[in-house]
C-alpha positions in Angstrom: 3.6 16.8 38.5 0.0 17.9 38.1 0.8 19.5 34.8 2.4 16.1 33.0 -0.8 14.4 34.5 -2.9 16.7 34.0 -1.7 16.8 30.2 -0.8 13.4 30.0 -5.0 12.3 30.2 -2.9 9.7 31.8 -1.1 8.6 28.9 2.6 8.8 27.6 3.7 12.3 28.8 3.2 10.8 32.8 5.1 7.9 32.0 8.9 8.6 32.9 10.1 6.1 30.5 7.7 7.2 27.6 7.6 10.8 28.2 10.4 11.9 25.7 8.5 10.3 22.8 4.9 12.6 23.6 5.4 15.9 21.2 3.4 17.4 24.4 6.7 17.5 26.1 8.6 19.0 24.2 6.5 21.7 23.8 5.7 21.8 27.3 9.7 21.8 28.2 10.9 24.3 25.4 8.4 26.5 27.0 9.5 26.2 31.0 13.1 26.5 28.9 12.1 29.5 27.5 10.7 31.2 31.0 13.6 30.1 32.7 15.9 32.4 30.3 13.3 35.2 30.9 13.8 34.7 34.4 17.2 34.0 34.7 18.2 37.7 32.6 15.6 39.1 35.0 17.0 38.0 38.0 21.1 37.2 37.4 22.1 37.0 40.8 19.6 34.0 41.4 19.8 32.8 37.7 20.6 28.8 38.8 19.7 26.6 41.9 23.2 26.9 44.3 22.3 24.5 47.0 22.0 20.3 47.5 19.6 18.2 48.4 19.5 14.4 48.9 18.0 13.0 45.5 15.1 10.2 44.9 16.3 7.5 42.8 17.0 8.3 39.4 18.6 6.9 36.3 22.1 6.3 37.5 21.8 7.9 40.8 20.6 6.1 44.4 17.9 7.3 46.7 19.7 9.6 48.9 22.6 10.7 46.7 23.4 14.2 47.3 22.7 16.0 44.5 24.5 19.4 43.4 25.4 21.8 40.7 28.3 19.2 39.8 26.7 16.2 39.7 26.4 14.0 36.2 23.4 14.2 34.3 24.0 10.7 33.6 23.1 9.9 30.6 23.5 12.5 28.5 27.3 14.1 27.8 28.9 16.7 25.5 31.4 15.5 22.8 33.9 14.6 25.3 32.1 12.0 26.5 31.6 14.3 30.0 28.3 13.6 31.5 26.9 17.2 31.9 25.9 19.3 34.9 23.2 21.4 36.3 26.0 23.7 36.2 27.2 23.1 32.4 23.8 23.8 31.1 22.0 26.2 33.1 22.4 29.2 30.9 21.6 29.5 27.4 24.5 31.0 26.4 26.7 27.9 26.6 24.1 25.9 25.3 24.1 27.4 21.5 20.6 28.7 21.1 18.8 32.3 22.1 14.9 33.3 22.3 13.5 36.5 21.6 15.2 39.1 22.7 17.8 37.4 24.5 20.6 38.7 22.1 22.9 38.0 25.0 26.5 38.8 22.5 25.3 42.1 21.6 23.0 43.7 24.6 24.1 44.9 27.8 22.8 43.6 31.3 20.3 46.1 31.8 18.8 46.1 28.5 18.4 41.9 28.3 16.4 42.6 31.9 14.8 45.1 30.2 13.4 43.2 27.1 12.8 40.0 29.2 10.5 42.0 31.4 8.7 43.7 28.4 7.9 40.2 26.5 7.0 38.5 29.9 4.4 40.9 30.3 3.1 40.7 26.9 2.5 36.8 27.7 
């Protein structure tokens, strides 16, 4: 959390309840976003978090709740009205939207890890 303090000069992008209002955030998440594709066509066998782990209290979810890559990311839910998941949105490629060379529908494995390492280390 030292970046959204950091950032925040102690203002709105700290705040929890105020934070999605600060245009600092979204720029600040669109860009962990956009290294987490990178990463995730870099390294495919580790491309989400598989494990649980007893969550803080949360929006809709009780100190100690086990949390997993099913559980509700209460509130927000696809036009079903199904809360999503870690699991339903952790790749970009259910999700709608590419980056930079992350033409996913028309490259091959090896060449998206390819790319993704070339404009990581043009950063």
């Amino acid at each position: 959390n030292d970046v959204h303090y950091s950032a925040a000069c102690r203002g709105d992008f700290f705040e929890a309840t105020l934070s999605g209002f600060e245009p600092l955030f979204m720029l600040h998440h669109t860009h962990v976003d956009r290294l987490w594709a990178y990463w995730q066509f870099i390294n495919p066998s580790q491309a989400s978090f598989s494990g649980n782990y007893r969550g803080q209290s949360r929006f809709s979810t009780p100190a100690g709740t086990m949390i997993n890559q099913n559980s509700p990311l209460q509130p927000f839910f696809d036009r079903n009205r199904k809360y999503y998941t870690p699991r339903s949105v952790s790749s970009i490629k259910g999700m709608g939207y590419t980056y930079e060379g992350l033409e996913y529908w028309r490259k091959s494995a090896a060449q998206l890890r390819q790319d993704s390492v070339q404009i990581i280390n043009s950063l």
